[in-house]
Each structure stands twice: as structure tokens, then as C-alpha cells.
C-alpha positions in Angstrom: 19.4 33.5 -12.9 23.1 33.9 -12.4 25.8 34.9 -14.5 28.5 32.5 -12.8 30.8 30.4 -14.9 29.4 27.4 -13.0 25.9 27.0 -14.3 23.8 24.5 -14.2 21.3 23.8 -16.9 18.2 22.8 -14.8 14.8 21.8 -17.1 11.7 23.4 -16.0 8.4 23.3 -17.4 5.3 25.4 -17.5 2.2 25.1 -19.2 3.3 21.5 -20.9 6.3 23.3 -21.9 10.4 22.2 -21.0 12.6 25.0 -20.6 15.9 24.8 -19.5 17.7 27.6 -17.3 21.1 28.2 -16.5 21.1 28.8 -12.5 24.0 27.9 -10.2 23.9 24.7 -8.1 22.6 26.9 -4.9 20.0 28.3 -6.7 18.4 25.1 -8.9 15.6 24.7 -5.6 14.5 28.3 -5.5 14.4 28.4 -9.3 12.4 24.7 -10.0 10.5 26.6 -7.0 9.7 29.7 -8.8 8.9 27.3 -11.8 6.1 25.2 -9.8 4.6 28.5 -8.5 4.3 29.9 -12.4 3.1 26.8 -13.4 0.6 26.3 -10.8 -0.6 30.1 -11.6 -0.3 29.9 -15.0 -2.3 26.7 -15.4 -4.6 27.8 -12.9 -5.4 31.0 -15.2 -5.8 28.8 -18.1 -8.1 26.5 -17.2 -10.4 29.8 -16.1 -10.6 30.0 -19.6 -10.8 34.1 -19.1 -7.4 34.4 -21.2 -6.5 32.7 -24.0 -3.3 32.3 -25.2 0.1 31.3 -23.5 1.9 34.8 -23.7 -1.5 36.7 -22.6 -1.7 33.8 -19.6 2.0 34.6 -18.7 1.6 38.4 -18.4 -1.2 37.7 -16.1 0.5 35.5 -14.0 2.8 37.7 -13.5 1.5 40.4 -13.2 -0.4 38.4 -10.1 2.7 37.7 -8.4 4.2 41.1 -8.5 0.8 42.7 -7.3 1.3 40.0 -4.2 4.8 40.8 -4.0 4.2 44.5 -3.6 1.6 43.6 -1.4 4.0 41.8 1.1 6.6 44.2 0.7 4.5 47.2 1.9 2.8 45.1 4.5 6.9 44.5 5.6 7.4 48.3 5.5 4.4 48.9 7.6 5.6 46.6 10.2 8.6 48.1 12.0 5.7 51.0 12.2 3.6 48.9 14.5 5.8 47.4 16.6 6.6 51.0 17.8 3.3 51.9 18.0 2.9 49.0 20.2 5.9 49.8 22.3 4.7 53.4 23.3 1.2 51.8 24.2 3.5 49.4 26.5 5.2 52.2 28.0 2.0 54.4 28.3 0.1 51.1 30.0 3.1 50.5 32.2 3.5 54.2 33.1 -0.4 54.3 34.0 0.0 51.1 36.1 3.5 52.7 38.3 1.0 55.1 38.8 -1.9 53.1 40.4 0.8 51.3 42.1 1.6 54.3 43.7 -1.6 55.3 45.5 
């Protein structure tokens, strides 16, 4: 996780399995975090029974979560895009209404 000279060993495990990651003290939620999510995919991918094997299981997993992560990071990009799309309806709807004030 982090390359800091105060690491923490944390102990994770997925699929059955303990691993134990060197994260700073900050980051040992996001990471046992991360570690549930993977789990919770991986396991969940397993017991399909679609894919066999743990390192087959694992590329699907992740590849699942970084198809989901593109997926929120365009749906981010495309937002900023709305909201002014909305704004210039606002201003056209308020510009139409000054006008039927107006008569």
C-alpha cells in the first residue's frame, strides 16, 4: 500500500486465505475494506462455480471491480456535463418566464 517507514503489518484474508500487508496506520480501514470487498467478490464468484481455480477467480474479480470503477468514473466525468446542461435550461425557463411576466 504505502512505502512509508512506518508500516503496519495488517492480516487479511480472502478466499480462506491470511495474507498480511504492509499499509500505514491511516490506511489499515480502507485496506481490510478493500480486502472484505475482494473477499465478498471473490467468494461470491466461486461458489458460482463458473470458474475454477483461485488465480482464475481473482482475475475475475478484478476485473469486475475495475469494469465498475470505470464505470463510476465516466458516470463522474459525465456529470459536471449535466449540471450545465441543466443550468442553461434554468436560464432558458427563467428567461421564458421574465418574458410572460412581462405582458
Amino acid at each position: 500500500m504505502s512505502s512509508k517507514s512506518n508500516n503496519f503489518a495488517v492480516a487479511v484474508t480472502i478466499l480462506d486465505k491470511e495474507y498480511r500487508v504492509a499499509c500505514s496506520e491511516n490506511e489499515q480501514a480502507g485496506l481490510q475494506a478493500s480486502a472484505k470487498l475482494l473477499n465478498e467478490r471473490m467468494a461470491k464468484i466461486r461458489n458460482s462455480g463458473s470458474v475454477i481455480g483461485a488465480e482464475r477467480i481473482a482475475v475475475m474479480a478484478a476485473l469486475n471491480i475495475a469494469h465498475e470503477l470505470i464505470q463510476a468514473k465516466a458516470e463522474l466525468a459525465r456529470q459536471p456535463v449535466e449540471e450545465q446542461m441543466l443550468d442553461r435550461l434554468h436560464e432558458k425557463v427563467q428567461a421564458a418566464l421574465s418574458k410572460f411576466d412581462n405582458l
